[in-house]
ZAGU-334366 format. One record per residue: y negated, z, x negated of N, C-alpha, C in turn. Coordinates in pm, whole numbers, plus 32768, in hexadecimal, padded with zeros to 4 digits. Layout:
YZXYZXYZX/...
//
This chain:
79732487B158799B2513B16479AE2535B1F7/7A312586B1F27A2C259FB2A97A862631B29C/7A6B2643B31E7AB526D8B3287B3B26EEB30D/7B592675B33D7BF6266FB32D7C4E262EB2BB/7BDE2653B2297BFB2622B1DF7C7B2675B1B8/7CDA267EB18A7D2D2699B1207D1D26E1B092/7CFE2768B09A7CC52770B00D7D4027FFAFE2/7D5A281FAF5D7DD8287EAF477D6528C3AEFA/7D9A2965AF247D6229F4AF057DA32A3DAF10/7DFD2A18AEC17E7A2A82AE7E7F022A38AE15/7F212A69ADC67F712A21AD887FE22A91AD30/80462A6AAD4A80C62AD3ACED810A2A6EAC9F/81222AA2AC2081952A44ABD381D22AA4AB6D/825A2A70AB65829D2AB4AB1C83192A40AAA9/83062A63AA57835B29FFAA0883AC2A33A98F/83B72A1BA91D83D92A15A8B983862A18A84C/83262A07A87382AB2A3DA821824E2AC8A81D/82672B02A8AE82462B67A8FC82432B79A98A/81BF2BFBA9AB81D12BDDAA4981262BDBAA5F/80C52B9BAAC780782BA1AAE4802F2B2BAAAF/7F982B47AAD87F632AABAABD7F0C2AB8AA0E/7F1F2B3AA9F87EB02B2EA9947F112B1AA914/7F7F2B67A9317FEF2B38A8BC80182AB0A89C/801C2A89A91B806129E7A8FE7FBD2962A8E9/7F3D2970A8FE7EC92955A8BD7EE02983A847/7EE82A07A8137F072A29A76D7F3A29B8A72B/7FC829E4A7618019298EA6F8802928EFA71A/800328C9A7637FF42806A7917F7727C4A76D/7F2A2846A7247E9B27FEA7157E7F281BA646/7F092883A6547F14288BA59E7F3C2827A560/7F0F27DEA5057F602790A4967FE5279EA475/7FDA2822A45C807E281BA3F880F32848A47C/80D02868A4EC8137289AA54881A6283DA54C/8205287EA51F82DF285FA5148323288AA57F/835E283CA5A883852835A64883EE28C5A63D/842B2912A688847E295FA66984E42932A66E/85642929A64585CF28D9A63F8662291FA633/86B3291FA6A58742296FA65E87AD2905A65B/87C928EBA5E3884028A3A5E388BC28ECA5B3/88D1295DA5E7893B299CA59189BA29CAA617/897E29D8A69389B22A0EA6FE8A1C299FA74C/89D028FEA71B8A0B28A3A7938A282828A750/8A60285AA6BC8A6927E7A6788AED276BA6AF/8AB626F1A6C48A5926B0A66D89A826A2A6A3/89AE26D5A6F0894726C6A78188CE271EA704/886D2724A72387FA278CA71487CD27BCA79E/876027F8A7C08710282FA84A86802888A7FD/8640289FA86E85EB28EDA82F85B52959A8B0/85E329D8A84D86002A2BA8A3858F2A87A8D5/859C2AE5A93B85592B2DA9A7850E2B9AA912/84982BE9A93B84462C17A8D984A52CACA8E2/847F2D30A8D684762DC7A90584212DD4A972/845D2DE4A9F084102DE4AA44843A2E6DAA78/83D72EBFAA9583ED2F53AACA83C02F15AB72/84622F2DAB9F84242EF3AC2A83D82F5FAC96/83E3300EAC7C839A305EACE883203020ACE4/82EC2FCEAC8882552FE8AC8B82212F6AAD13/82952F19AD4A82962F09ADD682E12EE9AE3B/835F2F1EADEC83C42F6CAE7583D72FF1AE45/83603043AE9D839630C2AE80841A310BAEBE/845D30F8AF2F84C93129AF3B8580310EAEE8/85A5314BAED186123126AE41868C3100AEAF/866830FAAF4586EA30FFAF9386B83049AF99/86623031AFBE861F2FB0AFD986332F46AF48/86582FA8AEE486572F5BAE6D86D82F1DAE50/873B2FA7AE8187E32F57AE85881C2F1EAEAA/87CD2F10AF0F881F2EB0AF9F87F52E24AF96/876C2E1BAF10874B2D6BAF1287A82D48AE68/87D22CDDAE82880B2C88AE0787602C7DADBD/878A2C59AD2987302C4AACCD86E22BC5AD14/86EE2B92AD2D869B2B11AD6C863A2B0FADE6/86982B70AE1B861D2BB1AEAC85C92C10AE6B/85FB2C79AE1185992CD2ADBA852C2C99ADA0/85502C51AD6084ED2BCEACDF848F2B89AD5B/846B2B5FADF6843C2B07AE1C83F42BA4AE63/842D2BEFAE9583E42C67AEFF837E2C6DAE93/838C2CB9ADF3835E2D13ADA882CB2C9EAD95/82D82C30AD5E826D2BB6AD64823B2BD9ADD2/82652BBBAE3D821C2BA3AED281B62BEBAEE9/81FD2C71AEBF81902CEDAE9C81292D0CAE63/81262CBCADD680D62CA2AD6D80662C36ADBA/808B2BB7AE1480292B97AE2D7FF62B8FAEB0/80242C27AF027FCE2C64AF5E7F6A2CD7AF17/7F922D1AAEB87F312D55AE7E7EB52D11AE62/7ED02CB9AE287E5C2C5CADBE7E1A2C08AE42/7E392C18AEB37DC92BF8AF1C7DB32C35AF75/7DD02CA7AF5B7D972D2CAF767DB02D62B01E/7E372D2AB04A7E902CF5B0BA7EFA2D71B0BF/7F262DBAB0727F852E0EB0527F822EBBB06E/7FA32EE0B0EA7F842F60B11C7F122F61B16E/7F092ED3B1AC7E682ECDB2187ED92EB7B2AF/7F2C2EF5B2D17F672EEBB3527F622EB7B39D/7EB82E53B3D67EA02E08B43A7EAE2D9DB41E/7E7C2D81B35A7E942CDCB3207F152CC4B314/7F772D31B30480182D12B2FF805A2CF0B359/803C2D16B3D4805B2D2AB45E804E2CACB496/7FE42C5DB44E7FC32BE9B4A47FB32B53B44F/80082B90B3E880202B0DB35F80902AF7B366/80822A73B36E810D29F7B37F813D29E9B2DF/81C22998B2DE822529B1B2468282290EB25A/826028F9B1C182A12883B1E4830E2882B151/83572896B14483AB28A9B0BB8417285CB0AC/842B281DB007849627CDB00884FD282BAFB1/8555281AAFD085D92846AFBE866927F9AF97/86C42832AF2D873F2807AF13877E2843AF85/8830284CAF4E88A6289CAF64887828FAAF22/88AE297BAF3A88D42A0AAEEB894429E2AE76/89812A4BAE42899F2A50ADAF8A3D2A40ADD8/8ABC2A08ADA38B182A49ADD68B7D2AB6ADA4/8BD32ADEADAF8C1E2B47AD6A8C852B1DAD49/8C5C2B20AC948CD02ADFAC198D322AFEAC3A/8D3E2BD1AC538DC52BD9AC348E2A2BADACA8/8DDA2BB3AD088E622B53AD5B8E782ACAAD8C/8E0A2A9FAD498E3329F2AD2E8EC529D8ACC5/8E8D2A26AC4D8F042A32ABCA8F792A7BAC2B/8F762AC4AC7B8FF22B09ACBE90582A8CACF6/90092A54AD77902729B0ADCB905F2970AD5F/90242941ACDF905028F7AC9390DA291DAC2A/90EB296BAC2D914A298EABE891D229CBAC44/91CD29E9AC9591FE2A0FAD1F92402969AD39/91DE2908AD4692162882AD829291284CAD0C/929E2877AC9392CE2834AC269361286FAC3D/93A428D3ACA5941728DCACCF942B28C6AD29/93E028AFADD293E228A7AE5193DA282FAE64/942227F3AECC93E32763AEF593AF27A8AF87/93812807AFC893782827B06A92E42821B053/92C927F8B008921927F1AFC991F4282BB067/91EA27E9B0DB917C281FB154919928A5B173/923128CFB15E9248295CB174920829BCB0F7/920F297EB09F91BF29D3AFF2913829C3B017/90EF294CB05390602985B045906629F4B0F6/909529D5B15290782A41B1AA90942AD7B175/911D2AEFB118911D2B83B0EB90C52B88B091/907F2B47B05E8FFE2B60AFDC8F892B93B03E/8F592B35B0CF8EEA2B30B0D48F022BBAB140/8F6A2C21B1748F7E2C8DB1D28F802CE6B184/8FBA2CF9B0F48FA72D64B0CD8F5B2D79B028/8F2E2CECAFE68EDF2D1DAF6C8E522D25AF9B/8E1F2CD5AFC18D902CA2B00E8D462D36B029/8CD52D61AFF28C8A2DAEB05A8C5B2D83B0C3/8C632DC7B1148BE72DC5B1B88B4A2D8EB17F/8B342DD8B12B8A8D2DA9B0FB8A6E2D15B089/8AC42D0BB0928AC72C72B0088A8E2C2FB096/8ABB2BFFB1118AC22B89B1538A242BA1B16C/89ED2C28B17E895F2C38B1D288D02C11B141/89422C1FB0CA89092BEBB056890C2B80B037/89402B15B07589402A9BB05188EE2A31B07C/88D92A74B10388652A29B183880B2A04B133/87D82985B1498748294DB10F86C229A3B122/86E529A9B1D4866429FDB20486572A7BB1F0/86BE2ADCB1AC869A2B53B18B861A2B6FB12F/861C2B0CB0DD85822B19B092852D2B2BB0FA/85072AC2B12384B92AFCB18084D52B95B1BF/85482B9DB1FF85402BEFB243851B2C88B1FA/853D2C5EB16685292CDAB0FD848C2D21B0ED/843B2C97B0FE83CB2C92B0F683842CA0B165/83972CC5B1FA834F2CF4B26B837A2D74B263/83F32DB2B24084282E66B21083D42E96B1CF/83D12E49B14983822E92B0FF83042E91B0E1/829E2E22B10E81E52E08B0FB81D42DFCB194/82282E05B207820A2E2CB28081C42D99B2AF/81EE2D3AB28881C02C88B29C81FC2C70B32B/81E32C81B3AC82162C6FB3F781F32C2EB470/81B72BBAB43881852B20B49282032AABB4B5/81F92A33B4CA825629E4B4C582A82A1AB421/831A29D9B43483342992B3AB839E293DB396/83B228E1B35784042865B333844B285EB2A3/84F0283AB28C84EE281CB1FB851027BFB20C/850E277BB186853226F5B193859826E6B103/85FD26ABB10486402687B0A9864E25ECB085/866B25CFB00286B0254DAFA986432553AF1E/867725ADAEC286442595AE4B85A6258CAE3F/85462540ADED84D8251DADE3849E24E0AE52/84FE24BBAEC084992472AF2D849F24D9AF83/84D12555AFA184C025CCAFD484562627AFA7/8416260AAF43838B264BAF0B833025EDAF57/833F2567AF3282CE2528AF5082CD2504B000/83302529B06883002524B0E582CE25CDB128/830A25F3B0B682BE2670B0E182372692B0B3/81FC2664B055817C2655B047812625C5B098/81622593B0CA811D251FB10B814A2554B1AC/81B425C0B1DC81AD25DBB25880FD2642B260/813126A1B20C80AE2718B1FE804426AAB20A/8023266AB1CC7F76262DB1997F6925F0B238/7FD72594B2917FC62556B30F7F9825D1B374/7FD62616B34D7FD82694B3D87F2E26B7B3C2/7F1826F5B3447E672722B3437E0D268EB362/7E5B2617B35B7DBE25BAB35E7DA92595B3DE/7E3325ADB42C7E4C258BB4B37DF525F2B51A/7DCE265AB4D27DC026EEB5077E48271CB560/7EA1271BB5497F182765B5677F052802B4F5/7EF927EAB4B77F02286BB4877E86287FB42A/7E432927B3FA7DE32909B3AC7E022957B32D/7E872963B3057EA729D2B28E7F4E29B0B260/7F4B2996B1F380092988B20E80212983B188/809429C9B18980EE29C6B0C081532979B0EA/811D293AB07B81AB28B6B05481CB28C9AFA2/826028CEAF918277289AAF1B83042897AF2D/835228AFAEA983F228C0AE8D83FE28EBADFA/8478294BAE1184CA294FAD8D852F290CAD54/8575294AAD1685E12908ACF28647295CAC37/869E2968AC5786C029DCABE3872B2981ABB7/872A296FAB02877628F2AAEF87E22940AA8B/87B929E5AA8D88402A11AA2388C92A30AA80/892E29C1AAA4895D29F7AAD5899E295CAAD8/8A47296BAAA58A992914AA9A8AA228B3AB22/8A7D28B4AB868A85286EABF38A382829AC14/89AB2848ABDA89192804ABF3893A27A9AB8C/895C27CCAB10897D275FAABF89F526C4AAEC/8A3C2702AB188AC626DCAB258A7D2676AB83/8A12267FABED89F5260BAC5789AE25ADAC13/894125BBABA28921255BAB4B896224E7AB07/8A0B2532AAE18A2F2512AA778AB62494AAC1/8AB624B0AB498B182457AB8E8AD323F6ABBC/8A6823F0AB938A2E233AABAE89EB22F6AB1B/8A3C233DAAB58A2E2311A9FC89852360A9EA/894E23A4AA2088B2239BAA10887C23E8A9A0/88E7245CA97188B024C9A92488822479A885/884A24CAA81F88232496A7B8888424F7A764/88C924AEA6FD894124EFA69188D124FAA602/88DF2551A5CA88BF2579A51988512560A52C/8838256EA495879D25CDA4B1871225B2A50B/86E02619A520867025FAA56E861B259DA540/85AD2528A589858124DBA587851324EDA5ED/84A024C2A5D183FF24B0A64F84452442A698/84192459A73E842C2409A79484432394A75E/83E12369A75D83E022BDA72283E8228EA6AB/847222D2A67C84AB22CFA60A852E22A9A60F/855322DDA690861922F6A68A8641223EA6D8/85C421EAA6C386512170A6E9865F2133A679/8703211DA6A5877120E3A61B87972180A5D0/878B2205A5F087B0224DA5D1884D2256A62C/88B222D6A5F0891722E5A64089052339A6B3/89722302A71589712323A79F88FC22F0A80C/88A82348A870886022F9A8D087E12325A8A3/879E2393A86F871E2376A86086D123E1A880/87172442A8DF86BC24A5A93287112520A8D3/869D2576A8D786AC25F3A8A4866A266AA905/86D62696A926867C26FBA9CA864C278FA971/85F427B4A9E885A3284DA9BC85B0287AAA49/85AA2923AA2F85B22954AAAD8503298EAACD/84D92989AB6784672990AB538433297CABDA/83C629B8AC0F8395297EAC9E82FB2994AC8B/82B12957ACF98235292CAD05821E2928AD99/81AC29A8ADAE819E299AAE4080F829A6AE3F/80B8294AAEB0801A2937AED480082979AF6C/7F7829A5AF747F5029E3AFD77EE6295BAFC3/7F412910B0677EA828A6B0857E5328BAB12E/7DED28AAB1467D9828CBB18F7D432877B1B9/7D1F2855B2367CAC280BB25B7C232816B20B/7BD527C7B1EA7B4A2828B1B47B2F289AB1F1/7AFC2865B2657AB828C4B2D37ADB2948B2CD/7B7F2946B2D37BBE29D2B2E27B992A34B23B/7B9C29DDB1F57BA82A02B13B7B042A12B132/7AA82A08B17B7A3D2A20B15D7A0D2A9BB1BD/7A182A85B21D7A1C2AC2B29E7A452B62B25D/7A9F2B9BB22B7AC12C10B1D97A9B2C09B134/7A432BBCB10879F12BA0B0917A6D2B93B002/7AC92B27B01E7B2F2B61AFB47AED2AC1AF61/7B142AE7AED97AF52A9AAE477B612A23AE7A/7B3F29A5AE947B862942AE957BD328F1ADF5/7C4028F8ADD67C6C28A2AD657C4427F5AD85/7C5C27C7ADCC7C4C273DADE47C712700AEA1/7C592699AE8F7C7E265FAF027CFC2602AEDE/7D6425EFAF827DD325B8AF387DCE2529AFCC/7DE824AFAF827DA7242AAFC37E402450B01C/7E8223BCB0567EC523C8B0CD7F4A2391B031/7F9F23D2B051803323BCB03C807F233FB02D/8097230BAFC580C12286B0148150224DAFDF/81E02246B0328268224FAFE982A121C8B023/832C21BAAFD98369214EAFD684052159AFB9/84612108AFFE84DA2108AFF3851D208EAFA8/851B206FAF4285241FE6AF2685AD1FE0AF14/85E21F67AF5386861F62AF0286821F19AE77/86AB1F66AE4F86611F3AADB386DC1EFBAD66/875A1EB6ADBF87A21E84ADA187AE1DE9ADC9/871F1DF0AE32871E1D48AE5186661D1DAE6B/86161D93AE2785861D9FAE1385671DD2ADA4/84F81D98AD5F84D41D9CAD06845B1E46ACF9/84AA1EAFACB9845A1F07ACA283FC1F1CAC84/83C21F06AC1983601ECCABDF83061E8DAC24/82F61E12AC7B82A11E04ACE7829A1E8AAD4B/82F31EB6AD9182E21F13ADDE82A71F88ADAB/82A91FAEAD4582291FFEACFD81AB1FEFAD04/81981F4AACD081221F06ACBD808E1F00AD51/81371F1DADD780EA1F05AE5280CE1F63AE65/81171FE0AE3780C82078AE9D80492098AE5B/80132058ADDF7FC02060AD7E7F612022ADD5/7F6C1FB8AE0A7EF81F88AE5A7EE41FC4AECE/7F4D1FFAAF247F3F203CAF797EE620E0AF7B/7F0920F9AEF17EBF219AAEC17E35216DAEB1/7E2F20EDAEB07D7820F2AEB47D5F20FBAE06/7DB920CBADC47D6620FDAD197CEA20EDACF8/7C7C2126ACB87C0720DFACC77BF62075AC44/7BA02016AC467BB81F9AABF07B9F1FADAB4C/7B192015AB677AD2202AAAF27B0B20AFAA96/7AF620ADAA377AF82116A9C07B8F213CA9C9/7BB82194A9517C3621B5A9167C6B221FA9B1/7CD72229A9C67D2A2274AA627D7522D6AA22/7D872352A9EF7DEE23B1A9BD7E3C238CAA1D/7ECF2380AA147F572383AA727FA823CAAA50/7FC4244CAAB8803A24B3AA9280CB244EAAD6/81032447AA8081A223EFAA9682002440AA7C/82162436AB0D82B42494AB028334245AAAD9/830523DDAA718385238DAA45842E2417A9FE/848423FFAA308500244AAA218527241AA99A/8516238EA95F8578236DA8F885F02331A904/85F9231EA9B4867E22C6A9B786802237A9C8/86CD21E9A9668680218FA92186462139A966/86B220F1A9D4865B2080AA2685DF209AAA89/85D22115AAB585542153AAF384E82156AA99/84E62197AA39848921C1A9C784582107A959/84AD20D5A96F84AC2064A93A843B2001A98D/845F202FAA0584111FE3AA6B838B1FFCAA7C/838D2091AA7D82EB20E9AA9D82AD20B3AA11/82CE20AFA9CB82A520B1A947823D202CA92A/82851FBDA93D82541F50A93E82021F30A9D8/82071F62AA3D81AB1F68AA8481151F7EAA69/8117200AAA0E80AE2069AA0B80721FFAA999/80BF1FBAA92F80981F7AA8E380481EEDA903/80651ED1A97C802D1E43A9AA7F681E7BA9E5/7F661ED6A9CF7EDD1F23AA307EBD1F75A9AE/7E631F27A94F7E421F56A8987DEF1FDCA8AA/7DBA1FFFA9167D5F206BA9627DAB20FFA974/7E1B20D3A9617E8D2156A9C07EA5219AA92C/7EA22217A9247EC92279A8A77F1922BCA8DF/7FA0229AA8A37FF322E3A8F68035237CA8C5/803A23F7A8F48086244FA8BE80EE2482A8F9/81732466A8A882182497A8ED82052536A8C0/81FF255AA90F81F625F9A90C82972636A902/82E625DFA920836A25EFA93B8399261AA890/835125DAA824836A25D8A7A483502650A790/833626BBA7BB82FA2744A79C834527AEA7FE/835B279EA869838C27E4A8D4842127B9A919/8442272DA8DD84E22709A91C84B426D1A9D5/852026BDA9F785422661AA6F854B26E4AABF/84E726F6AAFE85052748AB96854A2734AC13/856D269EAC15859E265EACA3850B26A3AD01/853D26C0AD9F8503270AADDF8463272CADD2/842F276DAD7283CD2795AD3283702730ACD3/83BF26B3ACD583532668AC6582DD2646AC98/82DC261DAD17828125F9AD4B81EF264EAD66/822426CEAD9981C32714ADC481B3273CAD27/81AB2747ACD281AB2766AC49816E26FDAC26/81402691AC1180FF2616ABDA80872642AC2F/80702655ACBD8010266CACEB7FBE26D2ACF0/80042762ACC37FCA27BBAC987F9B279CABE7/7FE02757ABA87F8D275DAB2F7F0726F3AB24/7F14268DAB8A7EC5264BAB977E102697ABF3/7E142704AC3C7DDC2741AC627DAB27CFABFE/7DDC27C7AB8F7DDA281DAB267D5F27BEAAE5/7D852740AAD67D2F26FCAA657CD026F9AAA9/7CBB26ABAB147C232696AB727BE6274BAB60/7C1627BBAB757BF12829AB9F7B932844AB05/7BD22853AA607BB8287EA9DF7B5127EEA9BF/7B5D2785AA037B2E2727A9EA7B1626D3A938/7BA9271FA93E7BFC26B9A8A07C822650A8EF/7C99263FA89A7D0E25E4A8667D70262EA82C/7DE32612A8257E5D262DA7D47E7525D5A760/7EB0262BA6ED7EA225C8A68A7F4E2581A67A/7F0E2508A6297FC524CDA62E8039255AA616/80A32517A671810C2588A67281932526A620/815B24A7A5EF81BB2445A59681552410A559/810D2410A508809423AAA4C580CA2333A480/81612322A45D8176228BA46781962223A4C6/81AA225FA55D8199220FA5F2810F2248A62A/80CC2281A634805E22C1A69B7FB022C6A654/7F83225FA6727EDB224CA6337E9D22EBA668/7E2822B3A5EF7DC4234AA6327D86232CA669/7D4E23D5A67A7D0223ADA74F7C7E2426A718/7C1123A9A7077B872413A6F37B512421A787/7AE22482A7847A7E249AA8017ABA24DAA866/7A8B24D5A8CB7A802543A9437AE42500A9C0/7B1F2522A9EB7B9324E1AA617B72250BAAFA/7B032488AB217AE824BAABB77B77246FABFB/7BDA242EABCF7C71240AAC4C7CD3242FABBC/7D2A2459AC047D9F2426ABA37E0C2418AC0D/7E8623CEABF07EBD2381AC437F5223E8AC29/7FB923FAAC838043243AAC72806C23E5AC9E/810F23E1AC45817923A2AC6782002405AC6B/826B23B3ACB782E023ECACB183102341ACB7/83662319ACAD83F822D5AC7C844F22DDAC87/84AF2320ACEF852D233BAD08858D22F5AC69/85A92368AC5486272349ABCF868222DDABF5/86B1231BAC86870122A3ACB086DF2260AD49/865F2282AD9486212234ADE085CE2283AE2B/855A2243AE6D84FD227BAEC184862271AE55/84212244AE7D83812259AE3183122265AE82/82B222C0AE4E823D2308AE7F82112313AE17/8170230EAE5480E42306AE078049233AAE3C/8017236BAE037FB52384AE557F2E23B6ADE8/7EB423A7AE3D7E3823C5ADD87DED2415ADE0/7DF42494AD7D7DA32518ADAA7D2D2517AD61/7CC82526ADB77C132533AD947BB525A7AD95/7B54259FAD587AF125D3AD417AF32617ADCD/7AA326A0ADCC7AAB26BAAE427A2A26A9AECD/79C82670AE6579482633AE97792E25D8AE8E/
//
């Protein structure tokens, strides 16, 4: 135990199941919970979509509300949720002097004048002169300041007054997981003693799809549990819109102001594998040793497996070589966050150590049961289509 341990005391999530931590314990720890599912909007695609979220309840200004795309909404309004819940939120001096580490997409783009360009080009050949008169006079001024990665962030020092360093980081699932392995370095290093890290990610929206679907990845007809859809049609992944943000803290500092610790979170540990001339599957196998697994008794594992097949194929039989590892794809319940899976495996994994249960199978014909009390459980992410991170969140004593 040391001061500079790493421990998270605060947590926001928002999904498709709901928003907050006690909703998504509800329903991930119920038996009969049915993933929410729309297949009617993006057929052949499914998604699983954003809850009713009344966003004044933490962006109260409605001018602050228009000016963010649904995806910056969706990551501020979380962010918020888990500065409240560590009791960080309207304390001016802890905001003032808390660092931000957030992963981030692109912004959303605007259909109708993509469909404009495109239909416009089907008589013109001056194509460079058609997109310059598209982009001078359809374009708003505010789309471009909406598109910035770092506006999340920047949405989120406006509005919870977070105004320490801050960093985003982008590329899919390995943009969650260096942003939770930048945060955890900075507090153990003592560089910093307070910092929100997470990401969103908003998947109703023909363009978020459309980037899935140009590297074959999406999953076609009917819905299927994670580790269900290989040899199904198309790629495998079925996205949800959804973000997950942690308030992590040195001990010292998290005790030091007497706040309820959820868990401790071990050191981060990621990988770039070319997984076109390395064997995935080993490179799983190694960050597993690197996370320190411990040898003895059954390991709950939140797996942020996506479903796309050769990734998920790989994690799969990894987790399977280590008879100890219980793995749960949470993804089967909540969809593919990109961005957000990560810090989302690790917040639910800090959920279980905290209630000190288990989750019950979320597929009971791939996923064994998991009796007793969970002093580690281990997170994963898997890049759908590359990058992997892992890491092991503990007891907090």
């Amino acid at each position: 135990m040391s001061a500079h341990d790493v421990v998270i005391t605060g947590i926001g999530l928002v999904s498709s199941l709901g928003e907050g931590t006690d909703a998504h314990w509800q329903k991930l720890t119920a038996a009969d919970t049915a993933p929410v599912v729309d297949a009617e909007r993006y057929p052949p695609y499914s998604i699983h979509p954003l809850p009713e979220i009344d966003w004044g309840l933490q962006i109260a200004k409605r001018g602050d509300q228009r000016q963010m795309e649904t995806w910056q909404r969706l990551g501020t309004y979380t962010a918020g949720l888990a500065l409240d819940d560590a009791g960080i939120k309207g304390d001016e001096a802890l905001c003032a002097a808390m660092d931000m580490v957030v992963a981030a997409g692109g912004g959303e783009r605007d259909e109708t004048v993509d469909n404009a360009i495109l239909e416009a080009s089907e008589t013109r050949n001056d194509r460079d002169v058609l997109l310059n008169e598209k982009l001078t006079t359809e374009l708003r001024p505010t789309l471009f300041l909406a598109q910035l990665s770092n506006l999340l962030a920047g949405n989120i020092s406006i509005v919870h007054k977070v105004t320490g360093s801050s960093r985003t980081f982008m590329g899919e699932e390995g943009a969650g997981v260096a942003a939770v392995e930048t945060a955890a370095a900075r507090i153990r290093s003592g560089q910093s003693t307070h910092v929100l890290v997470g990401g969103a990610f908003q998947s109703e929206h023909p363009d978020m799809l459309l980037g899935y679907e140009l590297g074959g990845y999406l999953h076609r007809g009917p819905w299927k549990p994670v580790w269900q859809r290989e040899g199904a049609e198309g790629g495998g992944v079925v996205s949800g819109s959804g973000a997950a943000f942690l308030v992590l803290e040195s001990r010292e500092h998290a005790e030091a102001r007497g706040r309820r610790i959820y868990a401790t979170l071990g050191p981060v540990h990621s990988e770039l594998t070319r997984r076109r001339k390395q064997d995935l599957g080993d490179a799983i196998s190694g960050l597993m040793d690197k996370a320190d697994v411990p040898a003895n008794g059954p390991l709950l594992t939140m797996s942020g497996a996506s479903g796309a097949h050769a990734a998920t194929k790989a994690e799969k039989a990894a987790l399977e070589r280590n008879p100890q590892l219980v793995a749960r794809a949470f993804g089967t319940l909540t969809g593919h966050m990109k961005e957000a899976q990560f810090p989302f495996a690790v917040a639910l994994a800090a959920l279980a150590i905290d209630r000190k249960a288990g989750y019950p199978a979320f597929d009971a014909s791939n996923e064994k049961a998991y009796e007793g009390t969970p002093n580690s459980v281990l997170a994963t992410a898997i890049g759908y289509h590359y990058f992997e991170g892992m890491a092991l969140v503990g007891a907090p004593d």
